[in-house]
C-alpha positions, 0 to 999 in steps of 0.5 A: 547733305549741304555742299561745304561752301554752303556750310561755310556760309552758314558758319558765317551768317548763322551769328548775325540771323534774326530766327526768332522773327520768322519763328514767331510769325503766325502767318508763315507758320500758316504758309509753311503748312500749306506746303506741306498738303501738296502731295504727289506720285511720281511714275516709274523712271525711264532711263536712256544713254546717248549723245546730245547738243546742248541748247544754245542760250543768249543766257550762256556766256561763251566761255561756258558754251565752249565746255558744254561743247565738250559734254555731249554723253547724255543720260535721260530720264523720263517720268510722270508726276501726279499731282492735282495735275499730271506733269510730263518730265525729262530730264538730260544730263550732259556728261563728259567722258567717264565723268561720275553721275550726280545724284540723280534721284535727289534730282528727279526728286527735286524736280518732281517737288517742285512740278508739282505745284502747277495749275495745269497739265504741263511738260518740261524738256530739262537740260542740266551741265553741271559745269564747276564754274562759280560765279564770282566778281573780280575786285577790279571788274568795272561790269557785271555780265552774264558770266558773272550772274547766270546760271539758266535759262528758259523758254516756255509757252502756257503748257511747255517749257525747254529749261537750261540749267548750266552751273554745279553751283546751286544747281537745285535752286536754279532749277526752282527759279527756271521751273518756276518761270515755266509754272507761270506763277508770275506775269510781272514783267517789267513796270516803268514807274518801278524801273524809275524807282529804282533807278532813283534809289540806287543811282542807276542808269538801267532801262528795263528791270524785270521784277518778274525776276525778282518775284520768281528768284524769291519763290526760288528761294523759298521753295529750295528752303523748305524742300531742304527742311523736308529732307532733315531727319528732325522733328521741328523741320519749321524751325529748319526751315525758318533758319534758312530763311533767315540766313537766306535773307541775311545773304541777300542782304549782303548781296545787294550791299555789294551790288549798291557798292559796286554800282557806286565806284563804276561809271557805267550806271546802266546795271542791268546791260547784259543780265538782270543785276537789279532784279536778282540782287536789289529787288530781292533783297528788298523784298526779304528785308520785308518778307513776313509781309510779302508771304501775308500779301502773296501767300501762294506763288500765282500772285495778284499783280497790282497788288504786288507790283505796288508792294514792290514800289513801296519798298525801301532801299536796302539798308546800308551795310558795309562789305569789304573787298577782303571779306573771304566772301565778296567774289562770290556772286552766288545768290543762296546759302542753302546748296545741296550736294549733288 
């Protein structure tokens, strides 16, 4: 089920989680239910083979805008999920010549999961290249760009969204994280005095972090955990999923270390230049250092925005934690544990 990467990071973190915390919260158990009344029906697939260009993206490196190029045989599929509302799906899936389908029901059901958490009656236009691309860092790089760091995109209205999903890698997360920002359950954006902060706590020169990223990437991160949980043949599937949670944090923990490293031996101090490092890397790891509390303030995703913009204000740098550049992980700037094979 789990890809091996994913299953080596497990070995790896498993050891140094604190499962018992998440176990024990009363409040999570509390949310972790309430998931689980979210119920919905799906229509019957429609399915088409033809040819398609990819949507161009400021998101997509070049490089990886060269091999989408290349992929041009598309197969779509179109449904209907009913939920509380009725949400309008296709998805494209953009193939190289004889290249081998990807898991295309655990996609539509991946999709369909997470659709149906929206407030309103919607549409989404999804495009998926599974490139095998990994985002990694080199130990010389002296920026991190959005070759490094992105993996989708989105552009959406109130009732419409085109998502870009472009990387193999945590495929389903991302698509969490894009779907996510079309559901609209944030409008955070970027906050000045947070951005000063920030810059403060980390020695940053960055312009504009966009927490709306940090609280979407969460909420990613959250819903693939339990999504995962729930395709597990136990009989506790909270303990599954507080497991991951816990590696998830511990991750990310690593993660914004890394990223606190780096930023220390760079002298380009503006993080945030081309993609939203801060946002994705430090602010999340924030934000899981303290997320027992975080579910208690935002125990839904359509958040309350003062408050949580002065949740996030108040957080603390991340703890300090030494990462090596030889440790068998450090290239790696991939953003979860928990990756299902597709």
């Amino acid at each position: 089920m789990l890809t091996k990467e994913s299953q080596s990071l497990i070995d790896s973190f498993l050891g140094k989680t604190d499962i018992q915390s998440f176990l024990n919260d009363s409040s999570l158990k509390l949310f972790y239910h309430s998931l689980s009344k979210n119920t919905y029906e799906t229509s019957k697939v429609k399915i088409t083979h033809g040819t398609k260009l990819f949507p161009q993206s400021n998101f997509l490196a070049n490089s990886l805008s060269k091999k989408i190029k290349q992929r041009q045989n598309v197969l779509t599929m179109k449904w209907t999920i009913f939920s509380k509302y009725n949400i309008h799906c296709i998805l494209h899936i953009y193939l190289k010549e004889n290249e081998k389908f990807p898991d295309t029901e655990l996609l539509m059901r991946a999709i369909s999961f997470i659709t149906s958490f929206s407030n309103k009656e919607r549409k989404f236009n999804i495009h998926l290249c599974l490139l095998p691309d990994k985002k990694i860092i080199r130990k010389n790089q002296k920026t991190i760009t959005k070759l490094n760091v992105n993996s989708g995109s989105n552009s959406f209205s109130d009732t419409e969204s085109e998502v870009c999903v472009f990387r193999k890698e945590e495929a389903i997360k991302v698509l969490f994280h894009e779907i996510i920002h079309g559901l609209r359950f944030s409008n955070l954006g970027s906050d000045e005095l947070i951005t000063q902060r920030l810059c403060q706590k980390y020695n940053l020169q960055s312009k504009n972090i966009l927490i709306d990223e940090s609280y979407t990437e969460i909420w990613a991160k959250i819903y693939n955990c339990y999504f995962v949980s729930s395709l597990t043949n136990s009989d506790n599937k909270f303990q599954h999923f507080c497991t991951m949670l816990s590696l998830e944090k511990e991750f990310s923990l690593y993660q914004a270390n890394k990223i606190k490293q780096f930023v220390k031996k760079s002298k380009d101090k503006n993080l945030d230049r081309e993609t939203n490092v801060s946002a994705y890397f430090l602010v999340v790891g924030e934000i899981f250092s303290h997320l027992n509390d975080f579910l208690k303030l935002c125990p839904h995703p359509y958040q309350n925005k003062k408050k949580c913009l002065d949740f996030i204000y108040h957080l603390n740098t991340v703890k300090k934690r030494k990462i090596s550049m030889n440790d068998k992980f450090y290239n790696s700037m991939r953003m979860t544990i928990i990756e299902l094979k597709l």
